[in-house]
N, C-alpha and C positions, 0 to 999 in steps of 0.2 A: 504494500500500500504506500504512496505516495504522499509526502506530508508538506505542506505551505509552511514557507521560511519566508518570513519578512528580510527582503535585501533592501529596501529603499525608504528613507525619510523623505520626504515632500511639508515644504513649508509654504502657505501663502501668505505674500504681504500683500495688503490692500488699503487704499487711500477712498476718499467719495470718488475719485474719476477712474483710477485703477488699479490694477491688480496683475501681480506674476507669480510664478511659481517658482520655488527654488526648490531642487533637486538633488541627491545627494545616494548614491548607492554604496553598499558593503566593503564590494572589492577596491573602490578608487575614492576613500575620503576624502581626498586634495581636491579634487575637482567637482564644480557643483554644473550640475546643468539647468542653464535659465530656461524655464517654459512657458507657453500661457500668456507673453505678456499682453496684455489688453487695455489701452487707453478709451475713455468714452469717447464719443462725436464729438462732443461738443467740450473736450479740454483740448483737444487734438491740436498740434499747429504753438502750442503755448509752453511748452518743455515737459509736458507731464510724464511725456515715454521718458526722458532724458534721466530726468530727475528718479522717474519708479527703477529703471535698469542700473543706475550708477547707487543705489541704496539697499537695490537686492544686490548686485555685487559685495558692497560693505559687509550686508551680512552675511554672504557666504566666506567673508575673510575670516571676518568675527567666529567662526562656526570650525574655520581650520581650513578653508578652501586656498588653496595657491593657485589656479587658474578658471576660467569657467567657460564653458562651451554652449553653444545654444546651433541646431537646426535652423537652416532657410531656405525656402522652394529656388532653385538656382536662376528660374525666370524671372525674379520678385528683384532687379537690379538695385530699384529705388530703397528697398530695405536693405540688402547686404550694403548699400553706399552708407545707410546711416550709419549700420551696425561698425561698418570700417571707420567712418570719422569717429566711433568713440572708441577707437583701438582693438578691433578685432580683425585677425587676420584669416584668411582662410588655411583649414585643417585640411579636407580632404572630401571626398565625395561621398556624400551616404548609398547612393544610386544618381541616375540620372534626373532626377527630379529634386536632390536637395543638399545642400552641401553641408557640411561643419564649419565653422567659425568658433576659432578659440582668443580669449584675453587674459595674460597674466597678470595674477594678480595684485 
């Protein structure tokens, strides 16, 4: 019989406009992986992504993290640009549809 092991902690921070998820598995404490991030409509445009990405980073420092890596659809250019101005480089390709972006941290 097969038995369920919890391998992963999952944290969400969340503000009134948004919200991410911070991720954290067994095998690789150091690294956290950003997920989820969600800005409303209407804070959009006003730093709110900047600000919730650069605060869940902090806490994944805070938590033991040394780098953090997050998923992007490879066609979504306008988003891996932001992701790149706030210091993320590209990792590697997940498949043809989404790449890694990692930032140390």
């Amino acid at each position: 019989m097969l038995r369920l092991k919890e391998t992963k902690k999952v944290y969400v921070l969340e503000s009134d406009y948004s919200k991410v998820w911070v991720e954290f598995y067994d095998d690789d404490p150091e690294t956290c992986y950003i997920t989820h991030l969600y800005v409303e409509r209407e804070a959009r445009q006003r730093g709110v992504g900047t600000q919730t990405l650069l605060e869940a980073e902090a806490f994944a420092k805070d938590k033991g993290a040394t780098k953090s890596m997050l998923l992007v659809y490879t066609a979504c250019n306008w988003l891996k640009g932001w992701y790149m101005r706030l210091k993320y480089e590209f990792h590697s390709s997940e498949d043809e549809e989404c790449d890694w972006l990692v930032k140390k941290l």
